[in-house]
N, C-alpha and C positions, 0 to 999 in steps of 0.2 A: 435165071436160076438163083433160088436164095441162097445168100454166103452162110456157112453156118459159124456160128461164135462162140460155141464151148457152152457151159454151162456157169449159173451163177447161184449166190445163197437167196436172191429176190427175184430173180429171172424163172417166171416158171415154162418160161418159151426154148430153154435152154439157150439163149444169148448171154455172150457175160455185159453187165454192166461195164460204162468205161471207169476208169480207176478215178477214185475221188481224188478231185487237185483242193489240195491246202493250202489255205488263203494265208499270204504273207503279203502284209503291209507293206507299201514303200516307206521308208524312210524319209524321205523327203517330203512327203506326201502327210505323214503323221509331224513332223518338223515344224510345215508351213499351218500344221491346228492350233499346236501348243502357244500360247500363247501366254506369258507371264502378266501378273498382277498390274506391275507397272504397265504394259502394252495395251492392258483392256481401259485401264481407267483413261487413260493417256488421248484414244480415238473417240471415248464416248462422249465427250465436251463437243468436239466435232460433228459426229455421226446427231447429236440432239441438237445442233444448230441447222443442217441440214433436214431434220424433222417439220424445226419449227416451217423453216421456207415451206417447205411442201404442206404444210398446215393450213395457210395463211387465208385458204377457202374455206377452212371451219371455224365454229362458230367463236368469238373473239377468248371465251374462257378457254377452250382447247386449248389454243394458242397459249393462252399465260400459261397454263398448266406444266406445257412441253418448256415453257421459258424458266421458269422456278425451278424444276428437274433438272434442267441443263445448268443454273446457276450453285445448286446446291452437290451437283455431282462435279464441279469443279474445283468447290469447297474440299468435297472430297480427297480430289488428285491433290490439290497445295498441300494438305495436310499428311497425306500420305507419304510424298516427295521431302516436307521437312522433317517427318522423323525417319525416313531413309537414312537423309543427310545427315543428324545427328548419331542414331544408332553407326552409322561408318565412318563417323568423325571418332566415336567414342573420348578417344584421350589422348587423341591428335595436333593438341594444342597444349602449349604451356598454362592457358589460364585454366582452362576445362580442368585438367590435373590437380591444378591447387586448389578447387574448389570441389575436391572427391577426395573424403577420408581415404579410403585406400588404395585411390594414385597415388595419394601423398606421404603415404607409409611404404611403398612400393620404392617409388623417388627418392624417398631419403635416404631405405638400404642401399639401392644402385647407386647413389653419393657416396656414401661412407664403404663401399668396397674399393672406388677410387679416389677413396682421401678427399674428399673436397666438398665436404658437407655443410662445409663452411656459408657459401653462398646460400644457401636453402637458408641455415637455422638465422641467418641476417633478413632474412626477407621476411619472415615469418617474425624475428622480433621487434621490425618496424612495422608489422600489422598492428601487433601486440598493443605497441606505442602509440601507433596512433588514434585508436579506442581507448584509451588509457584518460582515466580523470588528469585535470590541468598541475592538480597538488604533485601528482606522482611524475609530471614528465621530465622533468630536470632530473631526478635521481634513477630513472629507466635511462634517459638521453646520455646519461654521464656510464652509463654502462652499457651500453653499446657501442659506445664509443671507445672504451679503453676494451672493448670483448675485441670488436671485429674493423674497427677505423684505422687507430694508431700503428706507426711503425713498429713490424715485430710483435705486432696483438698476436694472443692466443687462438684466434682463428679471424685473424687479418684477412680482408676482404677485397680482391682485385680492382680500387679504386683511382683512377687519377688525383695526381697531384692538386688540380684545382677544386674537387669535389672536396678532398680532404679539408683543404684549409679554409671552405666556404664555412664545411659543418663544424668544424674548431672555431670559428668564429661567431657563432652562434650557440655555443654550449651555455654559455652566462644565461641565455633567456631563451629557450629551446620553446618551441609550438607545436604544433598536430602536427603540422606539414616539414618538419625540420629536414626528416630525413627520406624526402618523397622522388626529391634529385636521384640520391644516389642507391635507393630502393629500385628505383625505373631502370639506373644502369648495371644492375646484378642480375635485375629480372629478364633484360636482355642477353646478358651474357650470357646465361642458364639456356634462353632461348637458341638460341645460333650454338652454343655448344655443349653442353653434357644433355639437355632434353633430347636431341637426334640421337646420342651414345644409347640414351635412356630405353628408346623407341625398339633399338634389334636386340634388347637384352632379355635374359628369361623372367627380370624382375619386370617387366614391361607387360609378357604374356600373365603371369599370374595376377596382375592388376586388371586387364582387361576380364578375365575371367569375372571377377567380383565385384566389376567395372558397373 
């Protein structure tokens, strides 16, 4: 005996149709597709080394062709991968900073909110100096030295004692390289201390924006 099933809006047998099931992806399932930028370039050096092997019965240009492709698509991935690294380095380093107008005006406010800008505008005037023609260096050298060197200077510079008395003794006939010593030990300091301060502060985020 036939069951009967009601009736439906395509069923002209009076059966009802069974209820549409709506397709829901798994998650997991859609997870293990997606697959990012990095991940595609990353397997295809591989996946066209494995071409070539399986190649190797056609005829010898195949072969180069799949060899070229796979050398030039690894070109690729390096080049991709160092401006990864750069773009998320952005201004992660003390040099990077000093050589971006506006880390460097970033840097200098976050200095001068805690007093100690000192360091900076020293580094930045033994750049100055040492691009500086030979006529001018004795009268630059003899003012950074009484600005940021001596005892109680007007923005005295966290110098040990034997750094001092090196560049004091060298003031009569200063060179390019006079004040390259004690340049390396402010640029360190900065390093290990006010650059990390520099890093969590909001002067930090608006640089990278313009970064």
């Amino acid at each position: 005996m036939a069951r009967y099933r009601g009736s439906g809006p395509n069923n002209n047998t009076g059966c009802l149709d069974p209820p549409a099931t709506r397709f829901e992806p798994d998650p997991d399932s859609v997870r293990s597709r997606s697959f990012s930028l990095d991940q595609q370039l990353h397997g295809l050096p591989k996946l066209l080394t494995l071409m070539c092997k399986g190649l190797s019965s056609l005829p010898s240009t195949c072969l180069e062709k799949a060899k070229e492709m796979r050398v030039k698509l690894s070109h690729l991935t390096e080049t991709h991968q160092k401006h990864k690294v750069q773009n998320g380095r952005s201004i992660q380093d003390l040099e990077t900073l000093l050589n971006s107008k506006c880390a460097l005006q970033a840097f200098h406010s976050f200095l001068c909110s805690e007093f100690s800008e000192e360091n900076l505008e020293f580094w930045l005037a033994c750049e100055d100096y040492r691009v500086s023609p030979s006529h001018l260096q004795k009268t630059k050298a003899s003012s950074i030295y009484s600005q940021f060197i001596i005892p109680d200077a007007t923005q005295e510079v966290n110098l040990d004692a034997e750094t001092r008395e090196a560049l004091l003794s060298v003031m009569d006939s200063p060179c390019a390289d006079t004040f390259n010593k004690a340049q390396q030990k402010i640029f360190s300091l900065m390093s290990k201390d006010s650059f990390p301060r520099f890093l969590r502060s909001h002067h930090c985020m608006e640089a990278i924006k313009a970064f």
